[in-house]
ZAMAR-759400 format. One record per atom (N, C-alpha, C, O): atom name; residue in one letter; residue number from 1; x, y, z. Coordinates in pm, 1 decimal, always signed. Each point is the difference from the previous one (the first is absolute). Example, Ala and Ser with C-alpha at 12.3 -4.5 7.8 and 13.67 -1.06 7.14 Angstrom:
<vobas>
+-------+---------+-----+----------+----------+----------+
! atomo ! residuo ! num !        u !        v !        w !
+-------+---------+-----+----------+----------+----------+
!     N !       a !   1 !  +1319.0 !   -569.0 !   +780.0 !
!    CA !       a !   1 !    -89.0 !   +119.0 !     +0.0 !
!     C !       a !   1 !    +90.0 !   +120.0 !     +0.0 !
!     O !       a !   1 !   +103.6 !     -1.9 !    +66.5 !
!     N !       s !   2 !   -138.6 !   +106.9 !   -138.5 !
!    CA !       s !   2 !    +82.0 !   +119.0 !     +6.0 !
!     C !       s !   2 !    -77.0 !   +109.0 !    +73.0 !
!     O !       s !   2 !    +50.9 !   +110.8 !    +16.9 !
+-------+---------+-----+----------+----------+----------+
</vobas>
This chain:
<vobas>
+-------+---------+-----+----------+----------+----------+
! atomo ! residuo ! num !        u !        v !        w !
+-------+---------+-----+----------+----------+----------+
!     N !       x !   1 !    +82.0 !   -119.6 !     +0.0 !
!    CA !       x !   1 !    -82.0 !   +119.6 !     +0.0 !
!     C !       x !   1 !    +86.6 !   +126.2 !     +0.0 !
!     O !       x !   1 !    -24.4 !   +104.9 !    -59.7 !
!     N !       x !   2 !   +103.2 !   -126.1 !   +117.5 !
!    CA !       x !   2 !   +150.9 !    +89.1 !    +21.7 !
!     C !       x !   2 !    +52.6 !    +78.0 !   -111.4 !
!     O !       x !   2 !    +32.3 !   +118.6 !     -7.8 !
!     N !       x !   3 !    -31.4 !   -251.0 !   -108.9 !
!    CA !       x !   3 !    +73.6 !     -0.3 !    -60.8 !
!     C !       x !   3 !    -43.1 !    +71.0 !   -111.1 !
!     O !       x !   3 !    +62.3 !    +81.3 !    -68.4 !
!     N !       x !   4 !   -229.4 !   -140.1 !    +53.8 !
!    CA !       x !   4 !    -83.3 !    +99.9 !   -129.2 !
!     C !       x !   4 !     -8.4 !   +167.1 !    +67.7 !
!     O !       x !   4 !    +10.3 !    +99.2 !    -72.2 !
!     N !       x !   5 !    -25.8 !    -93.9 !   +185.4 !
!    CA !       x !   5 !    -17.6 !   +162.6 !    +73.7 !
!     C !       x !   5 !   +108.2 !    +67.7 !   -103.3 !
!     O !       x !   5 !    -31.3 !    +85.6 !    -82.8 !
!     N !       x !   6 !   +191.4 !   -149.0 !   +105.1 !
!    CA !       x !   6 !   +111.1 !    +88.4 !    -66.3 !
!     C !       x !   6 !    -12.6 !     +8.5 !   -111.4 !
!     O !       x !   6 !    +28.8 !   +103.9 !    -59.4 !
!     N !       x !   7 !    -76.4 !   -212.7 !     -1.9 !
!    CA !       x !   7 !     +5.4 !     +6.7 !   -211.4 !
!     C !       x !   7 !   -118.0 !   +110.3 !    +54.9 !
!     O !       x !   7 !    +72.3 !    +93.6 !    -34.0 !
!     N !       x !   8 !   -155.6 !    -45.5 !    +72.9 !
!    CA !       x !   8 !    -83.8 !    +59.1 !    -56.6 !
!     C !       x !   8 !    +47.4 !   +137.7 !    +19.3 !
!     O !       x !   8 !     -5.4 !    +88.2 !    -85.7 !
!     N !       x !   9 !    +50.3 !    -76.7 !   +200.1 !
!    CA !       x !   9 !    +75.6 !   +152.9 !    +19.0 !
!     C !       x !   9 !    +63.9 !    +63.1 !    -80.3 !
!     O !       x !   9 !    +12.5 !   +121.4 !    -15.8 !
!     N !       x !  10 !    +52.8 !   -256.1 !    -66.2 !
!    CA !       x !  10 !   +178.1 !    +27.1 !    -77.7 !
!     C !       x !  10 !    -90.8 !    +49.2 !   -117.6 !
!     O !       x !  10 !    +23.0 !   +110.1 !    -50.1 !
!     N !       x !  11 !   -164.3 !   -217.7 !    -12.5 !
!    CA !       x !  11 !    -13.5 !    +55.1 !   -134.2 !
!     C !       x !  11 !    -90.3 !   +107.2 !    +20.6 !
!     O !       x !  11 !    -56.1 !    +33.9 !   -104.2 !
!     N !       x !  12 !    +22.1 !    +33.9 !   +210.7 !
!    CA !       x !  12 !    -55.1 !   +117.7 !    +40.1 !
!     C !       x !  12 !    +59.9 !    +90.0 !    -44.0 !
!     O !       x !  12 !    -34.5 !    +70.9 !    -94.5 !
!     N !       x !  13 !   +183.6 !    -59.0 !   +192.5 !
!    CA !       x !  13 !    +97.7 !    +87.9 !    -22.4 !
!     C !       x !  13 !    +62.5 !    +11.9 !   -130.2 !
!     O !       x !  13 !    +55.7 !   +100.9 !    -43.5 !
!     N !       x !  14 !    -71.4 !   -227.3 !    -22.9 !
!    CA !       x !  14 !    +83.0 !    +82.9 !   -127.1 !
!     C !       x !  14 !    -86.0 !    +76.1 !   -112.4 !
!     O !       x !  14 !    +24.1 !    +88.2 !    -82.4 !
!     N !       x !  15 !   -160.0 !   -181.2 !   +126.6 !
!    CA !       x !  15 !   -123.2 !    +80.0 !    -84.3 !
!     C !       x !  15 !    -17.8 !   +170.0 !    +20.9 !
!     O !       x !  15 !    -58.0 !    +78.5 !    -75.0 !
!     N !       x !  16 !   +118.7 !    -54.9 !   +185.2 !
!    CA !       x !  16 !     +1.3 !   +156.2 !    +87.2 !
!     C !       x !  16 !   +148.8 !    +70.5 !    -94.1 !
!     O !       x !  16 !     +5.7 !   +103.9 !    -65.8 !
!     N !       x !  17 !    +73.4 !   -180.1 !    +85.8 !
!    CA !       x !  17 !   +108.4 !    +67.9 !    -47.1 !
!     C !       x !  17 !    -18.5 !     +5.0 !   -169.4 !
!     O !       x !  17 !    +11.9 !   +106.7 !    -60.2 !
!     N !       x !  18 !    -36.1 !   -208.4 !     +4.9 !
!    CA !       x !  18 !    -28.9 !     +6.2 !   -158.3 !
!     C !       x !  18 !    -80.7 !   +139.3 !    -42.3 !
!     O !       x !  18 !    +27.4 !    +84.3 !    -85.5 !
!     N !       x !  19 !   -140.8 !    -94.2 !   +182.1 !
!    CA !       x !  19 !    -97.8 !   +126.6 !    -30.9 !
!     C !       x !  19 !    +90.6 !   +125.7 !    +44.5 !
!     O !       x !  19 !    -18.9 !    +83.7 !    -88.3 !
!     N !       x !  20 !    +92.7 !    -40.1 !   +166.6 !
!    CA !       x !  20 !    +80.9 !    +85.3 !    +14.1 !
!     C !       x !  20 !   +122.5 !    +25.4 !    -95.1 !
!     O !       x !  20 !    +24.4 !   +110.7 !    -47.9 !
!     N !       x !  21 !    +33.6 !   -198.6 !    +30.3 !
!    CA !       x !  21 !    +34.9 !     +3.0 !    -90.7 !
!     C !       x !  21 !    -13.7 !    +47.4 !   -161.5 !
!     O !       x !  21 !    +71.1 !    +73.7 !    -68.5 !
!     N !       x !  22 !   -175.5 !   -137.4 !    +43.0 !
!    CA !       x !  22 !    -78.7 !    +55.9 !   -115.4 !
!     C !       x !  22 !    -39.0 !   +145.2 !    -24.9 !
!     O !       x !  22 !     +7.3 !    +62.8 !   -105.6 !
!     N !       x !  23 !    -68.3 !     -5.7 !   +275.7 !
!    CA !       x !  23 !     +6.4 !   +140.4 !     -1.6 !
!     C !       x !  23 !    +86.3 !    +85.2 !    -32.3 !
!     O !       x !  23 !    -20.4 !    +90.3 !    -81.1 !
!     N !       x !  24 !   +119.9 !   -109.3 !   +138.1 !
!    CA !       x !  24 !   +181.3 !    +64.2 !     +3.3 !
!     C !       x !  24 !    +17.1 !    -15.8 !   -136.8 !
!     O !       x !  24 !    +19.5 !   +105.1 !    -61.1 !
!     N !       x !  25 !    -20.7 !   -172.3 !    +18.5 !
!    CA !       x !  25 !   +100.0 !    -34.8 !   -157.0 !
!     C !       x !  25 !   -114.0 !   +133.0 !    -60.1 !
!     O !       x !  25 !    +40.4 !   +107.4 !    -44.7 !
!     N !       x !  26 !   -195.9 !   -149.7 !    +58.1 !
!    CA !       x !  26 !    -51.2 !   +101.8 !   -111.5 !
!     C !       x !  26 !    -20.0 !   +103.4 !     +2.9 !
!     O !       x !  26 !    -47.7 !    +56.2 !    -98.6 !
!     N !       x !  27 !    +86.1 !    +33.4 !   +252.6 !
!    CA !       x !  27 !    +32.4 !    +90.8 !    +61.8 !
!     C !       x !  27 !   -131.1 !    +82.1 !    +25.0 !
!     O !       x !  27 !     -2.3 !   +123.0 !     -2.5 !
!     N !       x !  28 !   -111.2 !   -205.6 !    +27.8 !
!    CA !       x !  28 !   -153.0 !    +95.0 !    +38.2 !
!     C !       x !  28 !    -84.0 !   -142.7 !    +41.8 !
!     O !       x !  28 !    +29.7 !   -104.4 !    -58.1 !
!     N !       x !  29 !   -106.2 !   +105.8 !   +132.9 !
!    CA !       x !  29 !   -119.0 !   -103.8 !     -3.0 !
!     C !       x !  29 !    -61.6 !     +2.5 !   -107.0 !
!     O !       x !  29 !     +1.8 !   +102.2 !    -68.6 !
!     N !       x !  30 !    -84.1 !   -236.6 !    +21.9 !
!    CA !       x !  30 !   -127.1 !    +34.6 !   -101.5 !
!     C !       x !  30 !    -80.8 !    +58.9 !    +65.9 !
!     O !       x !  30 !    -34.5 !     +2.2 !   +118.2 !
!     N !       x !  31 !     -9.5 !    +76.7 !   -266.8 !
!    CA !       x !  31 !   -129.8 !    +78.6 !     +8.2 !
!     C !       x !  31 !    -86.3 !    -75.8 !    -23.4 !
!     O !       x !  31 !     +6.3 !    -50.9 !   -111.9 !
!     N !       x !  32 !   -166.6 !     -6.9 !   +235.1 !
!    CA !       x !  32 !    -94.3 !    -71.4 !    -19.3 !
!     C !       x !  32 !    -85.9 !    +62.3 !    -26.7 !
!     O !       x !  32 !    -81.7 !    -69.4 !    -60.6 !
!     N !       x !  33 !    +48.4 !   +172.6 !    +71.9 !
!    CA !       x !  33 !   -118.3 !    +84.0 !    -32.9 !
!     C !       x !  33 !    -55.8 !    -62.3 !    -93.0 !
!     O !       x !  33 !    +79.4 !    -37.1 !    -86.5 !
!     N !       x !  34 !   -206.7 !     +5.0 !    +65.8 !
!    CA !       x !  34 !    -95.4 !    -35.1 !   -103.4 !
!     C !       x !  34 !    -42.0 !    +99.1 !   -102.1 !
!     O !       x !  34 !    -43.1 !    -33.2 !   -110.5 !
!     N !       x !  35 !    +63.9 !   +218.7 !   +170.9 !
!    CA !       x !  35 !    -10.9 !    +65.5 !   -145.0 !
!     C !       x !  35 !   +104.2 !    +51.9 !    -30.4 !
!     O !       x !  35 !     +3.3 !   +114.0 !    -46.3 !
!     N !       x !  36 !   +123.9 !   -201.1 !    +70.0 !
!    CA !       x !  36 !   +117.4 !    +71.8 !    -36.1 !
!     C !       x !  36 !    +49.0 !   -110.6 !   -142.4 !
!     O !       x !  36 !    +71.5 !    +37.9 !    -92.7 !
!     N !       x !  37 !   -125.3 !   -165.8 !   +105.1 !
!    CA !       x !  37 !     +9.0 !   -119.7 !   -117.6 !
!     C !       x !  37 !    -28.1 !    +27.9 !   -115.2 !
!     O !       x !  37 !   -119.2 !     -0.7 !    -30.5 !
!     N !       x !  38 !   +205.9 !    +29.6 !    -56.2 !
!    CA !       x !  38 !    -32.4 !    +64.0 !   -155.9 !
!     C !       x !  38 !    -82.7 !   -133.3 !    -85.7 !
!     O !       x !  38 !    -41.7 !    +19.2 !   -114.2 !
!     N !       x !  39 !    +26.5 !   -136.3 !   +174.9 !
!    CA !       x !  39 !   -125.9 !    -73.5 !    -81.6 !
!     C !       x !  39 !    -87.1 !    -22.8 !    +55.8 !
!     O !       x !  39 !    -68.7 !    -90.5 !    -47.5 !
!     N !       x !  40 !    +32.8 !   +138.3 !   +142.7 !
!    CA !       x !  40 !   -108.2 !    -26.7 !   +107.5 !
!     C !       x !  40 !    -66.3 !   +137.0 !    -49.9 !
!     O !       x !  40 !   -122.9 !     -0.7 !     -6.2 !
!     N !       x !  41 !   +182.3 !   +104.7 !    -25.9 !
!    CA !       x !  41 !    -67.4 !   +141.9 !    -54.9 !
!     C !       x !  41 !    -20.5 !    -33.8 !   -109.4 !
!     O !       x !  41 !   -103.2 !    +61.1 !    -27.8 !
!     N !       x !  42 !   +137.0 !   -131.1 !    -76.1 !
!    CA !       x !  42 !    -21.3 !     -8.8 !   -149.3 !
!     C !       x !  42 !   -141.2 !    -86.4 !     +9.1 !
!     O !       x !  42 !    -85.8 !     -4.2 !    -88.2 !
!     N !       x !  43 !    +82.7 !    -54.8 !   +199.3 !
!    CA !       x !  43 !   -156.9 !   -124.7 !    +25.7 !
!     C !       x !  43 !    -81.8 !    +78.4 !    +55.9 !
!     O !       x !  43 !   -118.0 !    -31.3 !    -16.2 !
!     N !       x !  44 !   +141.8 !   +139.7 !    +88.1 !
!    CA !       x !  44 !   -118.8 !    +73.3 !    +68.8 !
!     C !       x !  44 !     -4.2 !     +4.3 !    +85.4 !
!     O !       x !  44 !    -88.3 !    +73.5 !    +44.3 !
!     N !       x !  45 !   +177.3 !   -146.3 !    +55.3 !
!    CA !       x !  45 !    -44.3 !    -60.3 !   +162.7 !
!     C !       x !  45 !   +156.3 !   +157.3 !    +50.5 !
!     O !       x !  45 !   +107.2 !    +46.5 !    -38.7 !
!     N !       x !  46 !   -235.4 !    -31.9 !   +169.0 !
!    CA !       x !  46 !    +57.0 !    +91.6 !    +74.0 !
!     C !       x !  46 !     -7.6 !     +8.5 !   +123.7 !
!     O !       x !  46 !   -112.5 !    -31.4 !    +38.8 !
!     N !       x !  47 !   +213.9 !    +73.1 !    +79.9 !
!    CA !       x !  47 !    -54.6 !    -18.5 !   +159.2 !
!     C !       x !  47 !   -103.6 !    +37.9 !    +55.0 !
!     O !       x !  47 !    -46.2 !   +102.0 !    -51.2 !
!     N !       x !  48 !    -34.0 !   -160.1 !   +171.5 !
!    CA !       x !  48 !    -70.2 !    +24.7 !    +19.3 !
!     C !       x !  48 !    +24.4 !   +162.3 !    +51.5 !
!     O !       x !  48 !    -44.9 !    +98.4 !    -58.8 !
!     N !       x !  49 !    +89.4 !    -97.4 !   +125.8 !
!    CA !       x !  49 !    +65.2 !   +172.0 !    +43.3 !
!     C !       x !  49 !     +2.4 !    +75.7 !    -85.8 !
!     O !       x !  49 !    -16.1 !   +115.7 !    +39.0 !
!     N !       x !  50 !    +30.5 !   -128.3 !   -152.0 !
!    CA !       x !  50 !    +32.9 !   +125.3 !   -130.2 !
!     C !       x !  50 !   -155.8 !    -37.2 !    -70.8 !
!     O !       x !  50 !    -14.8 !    +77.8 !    -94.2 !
!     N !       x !  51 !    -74.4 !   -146.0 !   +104.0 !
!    CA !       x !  51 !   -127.8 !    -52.5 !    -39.5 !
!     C !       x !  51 !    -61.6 !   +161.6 !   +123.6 !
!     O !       x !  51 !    -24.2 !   +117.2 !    -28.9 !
!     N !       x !  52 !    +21.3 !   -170.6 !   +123.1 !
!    CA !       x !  52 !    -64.8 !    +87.6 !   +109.9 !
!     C !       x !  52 !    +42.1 !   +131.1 !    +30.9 !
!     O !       x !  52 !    -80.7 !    +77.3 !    +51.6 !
!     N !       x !  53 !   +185.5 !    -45.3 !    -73.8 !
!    CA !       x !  53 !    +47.8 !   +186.1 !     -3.7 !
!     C !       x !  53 !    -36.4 !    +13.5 !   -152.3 !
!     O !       x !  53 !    +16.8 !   +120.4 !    -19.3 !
!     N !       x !  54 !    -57.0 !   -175.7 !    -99.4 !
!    CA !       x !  54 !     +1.3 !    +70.9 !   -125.8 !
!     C !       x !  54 !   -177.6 !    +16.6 !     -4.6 !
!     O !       x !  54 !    -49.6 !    +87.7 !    -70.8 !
!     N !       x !  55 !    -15.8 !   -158.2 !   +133.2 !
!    CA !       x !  55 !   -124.0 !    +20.5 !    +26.4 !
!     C !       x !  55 !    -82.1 !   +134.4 !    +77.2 !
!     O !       x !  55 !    -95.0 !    +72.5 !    -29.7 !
!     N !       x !  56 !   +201.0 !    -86.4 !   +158.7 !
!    CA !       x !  56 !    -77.0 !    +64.1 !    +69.7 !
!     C !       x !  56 !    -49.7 !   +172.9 !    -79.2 !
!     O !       x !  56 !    +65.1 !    +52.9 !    -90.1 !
!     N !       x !  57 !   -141.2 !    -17.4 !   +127.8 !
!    CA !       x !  57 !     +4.5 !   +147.3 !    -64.4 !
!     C !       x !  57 !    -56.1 !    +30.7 !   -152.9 !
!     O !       x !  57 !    -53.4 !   +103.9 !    -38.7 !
!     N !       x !  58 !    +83.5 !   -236.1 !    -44.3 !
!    CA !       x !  58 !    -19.2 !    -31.0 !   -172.7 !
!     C !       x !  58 !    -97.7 !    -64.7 !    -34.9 !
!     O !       x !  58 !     -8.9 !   -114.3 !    +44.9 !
!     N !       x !  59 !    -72.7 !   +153.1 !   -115.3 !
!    CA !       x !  59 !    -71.6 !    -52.6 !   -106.8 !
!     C !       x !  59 !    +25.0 !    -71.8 !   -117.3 !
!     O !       x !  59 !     -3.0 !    +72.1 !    -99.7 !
!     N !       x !  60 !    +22.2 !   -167.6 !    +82.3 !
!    CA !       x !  60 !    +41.1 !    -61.5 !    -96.2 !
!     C !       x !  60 !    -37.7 !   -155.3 !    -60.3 !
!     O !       x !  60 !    -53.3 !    -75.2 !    +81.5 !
!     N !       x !  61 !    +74.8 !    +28.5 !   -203.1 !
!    CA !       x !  61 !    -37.8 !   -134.0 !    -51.5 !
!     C !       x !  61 !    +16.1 !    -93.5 !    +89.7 !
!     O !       x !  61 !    -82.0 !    -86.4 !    +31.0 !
!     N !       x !  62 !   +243.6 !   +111.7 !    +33.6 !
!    CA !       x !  62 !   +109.8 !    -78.1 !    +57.5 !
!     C !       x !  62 !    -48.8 !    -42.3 !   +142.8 !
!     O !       x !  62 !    +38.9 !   -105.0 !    +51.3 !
!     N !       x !  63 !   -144.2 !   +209.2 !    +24.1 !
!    CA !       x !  63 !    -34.2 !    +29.7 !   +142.6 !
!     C !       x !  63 !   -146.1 !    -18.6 !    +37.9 !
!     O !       x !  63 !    -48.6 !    +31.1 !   +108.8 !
!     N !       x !  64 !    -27.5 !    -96.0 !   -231.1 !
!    CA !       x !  64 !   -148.3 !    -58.6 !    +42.4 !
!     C !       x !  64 !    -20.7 !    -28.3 !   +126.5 !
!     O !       x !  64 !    -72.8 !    +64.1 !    +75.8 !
!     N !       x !  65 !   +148.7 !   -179.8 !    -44.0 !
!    CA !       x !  65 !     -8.9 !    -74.8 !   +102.7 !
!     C !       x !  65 !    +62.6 !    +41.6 !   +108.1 !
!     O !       x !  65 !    +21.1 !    -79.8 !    +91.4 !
!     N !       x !  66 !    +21.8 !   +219.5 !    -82.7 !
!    CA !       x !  66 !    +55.9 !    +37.9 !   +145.4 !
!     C !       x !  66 !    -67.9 !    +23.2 !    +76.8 !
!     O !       x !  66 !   -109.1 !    +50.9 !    -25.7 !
!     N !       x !  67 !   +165.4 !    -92.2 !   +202.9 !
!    CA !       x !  67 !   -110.1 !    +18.6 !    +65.2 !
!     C !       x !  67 !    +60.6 !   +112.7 !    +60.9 !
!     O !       x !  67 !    -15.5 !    +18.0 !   +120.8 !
!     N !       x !  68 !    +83.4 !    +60.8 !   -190.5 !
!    CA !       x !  68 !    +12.3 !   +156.8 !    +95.7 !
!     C !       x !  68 !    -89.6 !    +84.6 !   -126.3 !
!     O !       x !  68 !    -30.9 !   +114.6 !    +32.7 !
!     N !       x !  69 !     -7.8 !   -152.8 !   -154.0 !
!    CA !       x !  69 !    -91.8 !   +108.5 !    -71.2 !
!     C !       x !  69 !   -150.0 !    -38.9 !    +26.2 !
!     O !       x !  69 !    -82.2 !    +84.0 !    -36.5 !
!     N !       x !  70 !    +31.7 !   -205.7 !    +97.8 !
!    CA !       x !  70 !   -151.5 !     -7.8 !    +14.5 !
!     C !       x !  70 !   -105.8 !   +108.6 !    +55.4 !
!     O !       x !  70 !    +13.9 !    +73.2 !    +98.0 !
!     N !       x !  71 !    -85.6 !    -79.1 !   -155.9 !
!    CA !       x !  71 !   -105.6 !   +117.2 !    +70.1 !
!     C !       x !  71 !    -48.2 !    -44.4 !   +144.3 !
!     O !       x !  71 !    -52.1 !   -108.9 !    +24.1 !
!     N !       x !  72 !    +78.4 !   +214.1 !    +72.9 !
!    CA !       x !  72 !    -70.1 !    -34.6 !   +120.6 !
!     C !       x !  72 !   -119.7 !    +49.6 !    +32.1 !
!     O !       x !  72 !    -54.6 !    -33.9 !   +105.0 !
+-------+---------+-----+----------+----------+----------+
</vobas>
């Protein structure tokens, strides 16, 4: 039981260092942002966050379904 505890640590740790690694060499983290993906914008799909500040306030095709433009 001992023995699997350490393999698991070891391939922990190098899984930790690989990913660090990877950072360093490319000298920035990835960017995950979902509307920062230049084919994820070419498909249409956008964050929910940039969905909900482009709404608020706007009238638009895009903003039917917002629930900050419904009539109260």
């Amino acid at each position: 039981m001992a023995l699997l505890f350490l393999i698991v640590v070891v391939v922990v740790a190098l899984s930790f260092l690989g990913l660090g690694i990877g950072v360093w060499v490319k000298g920035k983290f990835p960017d995950t942002h979902v509307g920062h993906n230049e084919n994820m914008k070419k498909l249409g799909i956008t964050c929910a966050q940039d969905d909900s500040s482009l709404c608020r306030g706007q009238k638009s095709d895009l903003c039917e379904g917002c629930i900050f433009l419904k009539e109260k």
